[in-house]
N, C-alpha and C positions, 0 to 999 in steps of 0.2 A: 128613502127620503133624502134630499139634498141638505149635505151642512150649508150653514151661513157661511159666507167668508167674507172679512172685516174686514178692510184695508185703510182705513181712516178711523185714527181715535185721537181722546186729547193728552196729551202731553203731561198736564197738570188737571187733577179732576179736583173741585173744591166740594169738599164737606160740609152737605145741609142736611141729608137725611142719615140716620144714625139706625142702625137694630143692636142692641144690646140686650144679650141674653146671656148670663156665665152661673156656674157651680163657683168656681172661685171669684169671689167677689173682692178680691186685695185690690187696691190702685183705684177704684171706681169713683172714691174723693176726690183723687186729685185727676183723674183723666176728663171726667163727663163736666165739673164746673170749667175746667180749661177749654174744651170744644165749647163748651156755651158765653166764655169768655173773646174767643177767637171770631167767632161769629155767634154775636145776638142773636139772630135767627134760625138754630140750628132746630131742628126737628129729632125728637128721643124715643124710640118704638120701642117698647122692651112688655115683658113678660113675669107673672107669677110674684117670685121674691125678688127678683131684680127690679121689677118696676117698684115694688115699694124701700127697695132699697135707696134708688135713684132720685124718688119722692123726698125721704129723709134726706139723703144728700143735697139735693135742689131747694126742698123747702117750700112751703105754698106758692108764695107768690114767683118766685123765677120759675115752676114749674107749670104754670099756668100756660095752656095755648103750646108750651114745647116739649110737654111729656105728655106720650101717648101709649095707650094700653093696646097690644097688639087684637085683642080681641075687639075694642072698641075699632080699630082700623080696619079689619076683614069684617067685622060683623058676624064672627063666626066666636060664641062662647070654648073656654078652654073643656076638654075632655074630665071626666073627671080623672084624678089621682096626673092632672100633670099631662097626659101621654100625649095628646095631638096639642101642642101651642099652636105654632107656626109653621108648620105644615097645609101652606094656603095659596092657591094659587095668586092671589095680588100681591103674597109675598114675594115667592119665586117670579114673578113677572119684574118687580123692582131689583131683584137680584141679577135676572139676567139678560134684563130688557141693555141691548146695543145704543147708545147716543144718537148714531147718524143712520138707525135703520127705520123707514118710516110707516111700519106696520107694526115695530115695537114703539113708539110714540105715539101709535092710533089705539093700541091694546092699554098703554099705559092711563089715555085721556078718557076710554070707554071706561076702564073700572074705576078712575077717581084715586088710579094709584101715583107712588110717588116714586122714583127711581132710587133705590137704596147705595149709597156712596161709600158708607162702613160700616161692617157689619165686627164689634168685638164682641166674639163669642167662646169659651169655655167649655168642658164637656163634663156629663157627671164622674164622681170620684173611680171607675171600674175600680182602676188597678190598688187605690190605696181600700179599696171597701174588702179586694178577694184578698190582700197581704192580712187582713186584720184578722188575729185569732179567733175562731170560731164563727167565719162567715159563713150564710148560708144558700147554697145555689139560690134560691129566691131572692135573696139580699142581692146578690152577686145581678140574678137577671134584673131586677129592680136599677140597677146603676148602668145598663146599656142604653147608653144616651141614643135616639133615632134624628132626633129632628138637629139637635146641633151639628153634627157632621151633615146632616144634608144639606143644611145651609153654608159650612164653610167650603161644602164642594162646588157649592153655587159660584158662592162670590168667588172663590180662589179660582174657577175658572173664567169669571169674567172679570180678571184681573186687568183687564183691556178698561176698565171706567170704575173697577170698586174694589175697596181696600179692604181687608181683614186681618184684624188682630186676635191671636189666640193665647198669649202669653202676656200676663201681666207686666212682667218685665221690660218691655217693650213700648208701655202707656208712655215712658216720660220721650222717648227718641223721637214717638210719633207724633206726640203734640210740639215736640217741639219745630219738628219740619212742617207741620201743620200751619205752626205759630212764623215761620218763617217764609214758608210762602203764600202768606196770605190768605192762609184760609183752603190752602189745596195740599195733595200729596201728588209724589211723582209719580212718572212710570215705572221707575225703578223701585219705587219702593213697596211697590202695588204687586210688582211680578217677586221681589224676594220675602213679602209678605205670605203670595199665593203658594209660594215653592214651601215656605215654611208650614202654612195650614195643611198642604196635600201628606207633608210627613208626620203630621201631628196624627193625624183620623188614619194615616197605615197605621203608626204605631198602636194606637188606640185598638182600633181591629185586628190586629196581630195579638192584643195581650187577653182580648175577648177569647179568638182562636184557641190561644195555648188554654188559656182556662179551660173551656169546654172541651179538649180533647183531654186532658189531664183527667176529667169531673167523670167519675165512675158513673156507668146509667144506675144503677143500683141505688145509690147516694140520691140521684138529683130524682129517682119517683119513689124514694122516700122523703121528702121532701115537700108531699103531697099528698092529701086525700083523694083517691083517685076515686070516680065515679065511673061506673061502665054502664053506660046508654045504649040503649036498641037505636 
């Protein structure tokens, strides 16, 4: 199969469609009223406890029409216990539909989807769940986040038109270059953005790794009522 190759993108991509999804939820007050500040018409896709976080934070009526339930947008209800959110093909099409390519704009207008511009997303706690005394390989597998890294893989690779934030830290620099150029973010900021998400999800998978090679088999199917089926 042939890759794409992109030879024309924009410079400055502005900020209308938003996915917010994080474990750590710090900075969400002042990051989400500021993009709704910066542009009135920002569009808010999020999930689970963030969307009703987001809700609190926005409030009835500014959340009207610009917070949106990710399940309401795919039409696809969440799995139970969490497991499959956003793991949806209209999502990923917004994540890595191209600007100027014109069979991702005919994919994009067939599903009713919208082209995703930033995605701030967070992953669950692994690494502080396995330090905590007495966790338990379940606990442990219960905090390997699936869909968060697939989506910062997304967007960090289509850092050619979409921004992602994974570090709270980071909410005040971005609204502010947000707030200064008018409602867009750079190239540059897009590509040391993407550089920083691809190390975040190594590291995240590497502390997975050590864990599970550390984790005695003995330990983790005790762990377990094992059933043995014909």
């Amino acid at each position: 199969m042939a890759l794409n190759v992109v030879d024309r993108i924009d410079g400055a991509v502005a900020v209308r469609h938003v996915l917010v999804s994080v474990s750590d939820k710090t900075g969400l007050e002042a990051l989400v009223p500021a993009l709704a500040r910066i542009n009135p018409r920002v569009r808010l896709y999020s999930t689970g406890g963030t969307f009703d976080a987001l809700r609190r934070i926005l409030g009835p009526d500014p959340a009207a029409g610009r917070l949106v339930q990710v399940s309401e947008y795919t039409g696809q209800p969440e799995m139970q216990g969490g497991l499959v959110k956003t793991l949806d093909f209209k999502i990923y099409l917004g994540l890595l539909s191209e600007t100027y390519n014109e069979a991702h704009r005919a994919d994009l207008a067939r599903c009713g989807a919208d082209p995703i511009d930033l995605v701030a997303v967070n992953l669950y706690p692994f690494q502080q769940t396995v330090a905590a005394p007495g966790c338990t390989p379940e606990q442990a597998r219960g905090n390997i986040d699936i869909g968060g890294p697939c989506m910062l893989r997304a967007a960090a690779k289509n850092f050619i038109r979409v921004a992602c934030v994974t570090d709270p830290a980071d909410y005040p620099a971005f609204t502010a270059e947000v707030k200064a150029g008018g409602g867009t973010v750079s190239l540059e900021t897009r590509f040391a953005l993407a550089r920083k998400a691809f190390a975040h999800v190594a590291d995240y998978d590497a502390a997975i790794a050590r864990y599970l090679e550390a984790l005695p088999p003995a330990r983790m199917a005790a762990a377990y009522t094992l059933e043995n089926r014909a």
